[in-house]
C-alpha positions as CSV (number, residue, x, y, z in Angstrom):
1,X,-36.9,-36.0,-2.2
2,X,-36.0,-35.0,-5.7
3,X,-34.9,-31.4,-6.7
4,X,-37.0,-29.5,-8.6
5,X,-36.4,-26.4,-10.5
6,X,-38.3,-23.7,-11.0
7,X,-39.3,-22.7,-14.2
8,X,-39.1,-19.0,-14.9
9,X,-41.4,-16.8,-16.8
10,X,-39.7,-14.8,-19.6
11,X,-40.4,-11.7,-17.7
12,X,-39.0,-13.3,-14.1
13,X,-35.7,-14.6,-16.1
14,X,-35.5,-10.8,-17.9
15,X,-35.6,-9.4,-14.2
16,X,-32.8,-12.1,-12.6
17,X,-30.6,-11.2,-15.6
18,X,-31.2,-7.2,-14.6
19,X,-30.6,-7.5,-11.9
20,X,-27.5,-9.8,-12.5
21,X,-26.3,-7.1,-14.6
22,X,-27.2,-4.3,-11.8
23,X,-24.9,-6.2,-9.3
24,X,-22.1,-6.6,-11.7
25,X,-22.4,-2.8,-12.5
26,X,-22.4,-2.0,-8.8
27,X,-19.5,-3.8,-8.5
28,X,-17.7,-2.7,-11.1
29,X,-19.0,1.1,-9.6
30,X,-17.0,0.4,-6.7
31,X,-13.6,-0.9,-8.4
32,X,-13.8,2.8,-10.3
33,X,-10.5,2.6,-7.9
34,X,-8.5,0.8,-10.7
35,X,-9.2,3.4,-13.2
36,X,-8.6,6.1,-11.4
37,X,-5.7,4.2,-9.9
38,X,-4.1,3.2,-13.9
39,X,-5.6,6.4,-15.0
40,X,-3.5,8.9,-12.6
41,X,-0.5,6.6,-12.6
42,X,-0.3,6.6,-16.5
43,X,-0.9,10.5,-16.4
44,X,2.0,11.0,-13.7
45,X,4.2,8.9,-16.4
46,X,3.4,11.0,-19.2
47,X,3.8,14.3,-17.8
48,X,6.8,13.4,-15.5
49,X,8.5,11.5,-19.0
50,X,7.7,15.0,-20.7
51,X,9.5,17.1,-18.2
52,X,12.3,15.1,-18.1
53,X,12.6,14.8,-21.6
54,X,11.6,18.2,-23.1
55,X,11.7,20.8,-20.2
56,X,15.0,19.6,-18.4
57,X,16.2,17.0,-21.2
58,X,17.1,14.1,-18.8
59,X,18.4,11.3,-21.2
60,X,16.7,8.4,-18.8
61,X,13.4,10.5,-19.2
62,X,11.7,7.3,-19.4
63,X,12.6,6.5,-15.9
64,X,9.3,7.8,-15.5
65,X,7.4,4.8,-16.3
66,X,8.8,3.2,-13.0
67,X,5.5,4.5,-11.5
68,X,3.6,1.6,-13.2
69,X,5.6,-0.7,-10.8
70,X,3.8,1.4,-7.3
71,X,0.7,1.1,-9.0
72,X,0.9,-2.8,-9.7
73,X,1.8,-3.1,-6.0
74,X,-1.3,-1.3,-4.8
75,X,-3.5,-3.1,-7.5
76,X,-2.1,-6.6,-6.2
77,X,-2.7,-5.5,-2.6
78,X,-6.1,-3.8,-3.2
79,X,-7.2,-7.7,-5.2
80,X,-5.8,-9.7,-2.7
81,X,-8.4,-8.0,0.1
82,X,-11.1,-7.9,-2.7
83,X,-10.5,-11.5,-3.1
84,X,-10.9,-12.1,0.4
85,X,-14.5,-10.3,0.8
86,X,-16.0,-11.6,-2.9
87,X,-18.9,-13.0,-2.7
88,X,-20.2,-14.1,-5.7
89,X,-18.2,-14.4,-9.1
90,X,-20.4,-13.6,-12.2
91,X,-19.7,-14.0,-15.8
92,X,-19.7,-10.0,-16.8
93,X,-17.3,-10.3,-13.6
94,X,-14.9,-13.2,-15.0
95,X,-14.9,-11.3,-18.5
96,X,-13.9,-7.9,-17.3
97,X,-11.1,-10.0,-15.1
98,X,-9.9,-12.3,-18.7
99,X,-9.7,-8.9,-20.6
100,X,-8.2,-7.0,-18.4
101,X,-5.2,-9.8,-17.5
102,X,-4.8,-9.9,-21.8
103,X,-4.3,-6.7,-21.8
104,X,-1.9,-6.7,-19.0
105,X,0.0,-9.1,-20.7
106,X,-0.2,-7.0,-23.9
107,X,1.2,-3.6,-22.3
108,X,4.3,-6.2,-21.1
109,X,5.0,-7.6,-24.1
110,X,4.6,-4.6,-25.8
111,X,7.4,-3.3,-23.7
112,X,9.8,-5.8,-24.8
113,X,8.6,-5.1,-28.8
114,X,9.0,-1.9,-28.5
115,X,12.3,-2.1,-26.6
116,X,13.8,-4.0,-29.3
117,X,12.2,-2.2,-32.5
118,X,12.6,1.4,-31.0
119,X,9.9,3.5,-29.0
120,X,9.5,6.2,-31.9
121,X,5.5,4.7,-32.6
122,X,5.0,2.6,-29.4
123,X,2.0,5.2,-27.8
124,X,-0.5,4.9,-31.0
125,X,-0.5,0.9,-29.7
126,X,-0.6,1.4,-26.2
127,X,-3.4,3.9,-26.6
128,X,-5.6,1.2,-28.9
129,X,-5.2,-0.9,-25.7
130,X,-6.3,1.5,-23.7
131,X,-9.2,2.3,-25.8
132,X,-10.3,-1.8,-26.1
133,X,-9.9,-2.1,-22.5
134,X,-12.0,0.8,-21.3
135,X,-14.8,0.4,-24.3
136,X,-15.2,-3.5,-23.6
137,X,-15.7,-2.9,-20.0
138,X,-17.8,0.2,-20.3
139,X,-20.0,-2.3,-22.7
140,X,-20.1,-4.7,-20.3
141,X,-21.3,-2.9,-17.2
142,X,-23.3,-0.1,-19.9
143,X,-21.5,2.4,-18.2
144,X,-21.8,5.2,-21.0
145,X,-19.1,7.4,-19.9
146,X,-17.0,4.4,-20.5
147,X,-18.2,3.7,-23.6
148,X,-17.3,6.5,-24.8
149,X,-13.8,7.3,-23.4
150,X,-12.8,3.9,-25.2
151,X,-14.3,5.2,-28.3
152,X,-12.8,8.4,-28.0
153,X,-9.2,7.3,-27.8
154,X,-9.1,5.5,-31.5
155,X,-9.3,9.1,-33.2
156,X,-6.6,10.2,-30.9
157,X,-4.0,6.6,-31.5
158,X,-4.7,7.7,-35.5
159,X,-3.5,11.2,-34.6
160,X,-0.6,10.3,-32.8
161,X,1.9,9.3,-35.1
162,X,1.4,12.4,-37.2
163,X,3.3,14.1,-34.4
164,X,6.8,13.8,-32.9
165,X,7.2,11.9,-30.2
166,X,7.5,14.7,-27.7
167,X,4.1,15.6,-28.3
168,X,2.8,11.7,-28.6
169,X,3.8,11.7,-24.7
170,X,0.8,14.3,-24.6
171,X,-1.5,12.6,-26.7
172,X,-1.4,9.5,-24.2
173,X,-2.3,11.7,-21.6
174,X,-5.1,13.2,-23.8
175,X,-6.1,9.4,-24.2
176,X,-6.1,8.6,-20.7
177,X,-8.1,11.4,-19.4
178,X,-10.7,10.6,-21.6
179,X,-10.5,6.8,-21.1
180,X,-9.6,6.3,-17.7
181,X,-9.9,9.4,-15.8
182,X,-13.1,10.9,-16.1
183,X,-14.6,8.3,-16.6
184,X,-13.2,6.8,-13.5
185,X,-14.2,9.9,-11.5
186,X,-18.0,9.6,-13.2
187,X,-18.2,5.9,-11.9
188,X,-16.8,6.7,-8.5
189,X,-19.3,9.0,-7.8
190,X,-22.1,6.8,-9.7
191,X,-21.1,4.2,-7.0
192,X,-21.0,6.4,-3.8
193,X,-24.9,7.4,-4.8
């Protein structure tokens, strides 16, 4: 017996790709856990580098940043049982995956630039990333709150090299709030309704 398709109505293909879009955005609800996980890990950098370097002035103050290394651990470990109980893989899915892994590997070799050309201007970058990263991916689930946390932090990466770099430190964490934290906390609860 031959296969045949069935032809959809533009109103019956409009409500698959909704609801396409619905599934990706309930998904993408329920891995708020990333953000929030980045998000408070990032923070904890930023004030902990601050203390050390301004209140106590520790010269390794940027021994601080080590705490991106627990939270790579728990993001490997919370994929890997993700990857075990996914379903379905859908293109808004794949994207937010592809942009997420460039930026990865931007933040790294950013570390390496920066480690070489000196770390006076390196937050008005890694701010932009975080700005790209949370706008693309608020755009692709039309989470607003998203949206507008990525669009947020570009005013605030201009900003930042009009200060020392003391106060940059801050202006990262201003940035992540707004990008990564509240918005984090917004889609967590979006998800648990």
């Amino acid at each position: 017996m031959p296969n045949k398709e069935k032809t959809l109505s533009p109103q019956e293909s409009l409500a698959l790709i909704q609801s396409m879009i619905e599934s990706t955005r309930h998904s993408m609800s329920d891995k708020s856990q990333y953000f929030l996980l980045w998000g408070w890990a990032v923070m904890i950098g930023c004030m902990l580098q601050y203390f050390l370097k301004v209140i106590i002035n520790y010269p390794q103050h940027y021994y601080a940043w080590f705490i991106t290394f627990v939270a790579l651990a728990i993001q490997l470990i919370l994929s890997i049982k993700e990857k075990k109980n996914e379903r379905v893989k859908t293109f808004i899915g794949a994207a937010h995956m592809y942009l997420w892994t460039a930026l990865g590997l931007s933040f790294f070799a950013l570390g390496f630039i920066f480690s070489k050309l000196g770390w006076q201007y390196c937050y008005p970058f890694y701010i932009i990333l975080y700005g790209v990263g949370t706008y693309v991916s608020g755009s692709l689930i039309k989470f607003k709150p998203l949206i507008i946390g990525g669009m947020l932090t570009f005013p605030i990466a201009i900003a930042t090299p009009y200060f020392n770099f003391d106060t940059q430190i801050l202006m990262l964490a201003l940035a992540i709030l707004v990008s990564y934290i509240i918005p984090g906390h917004l889609l967590r609860k979006q998800y648990r309704k």
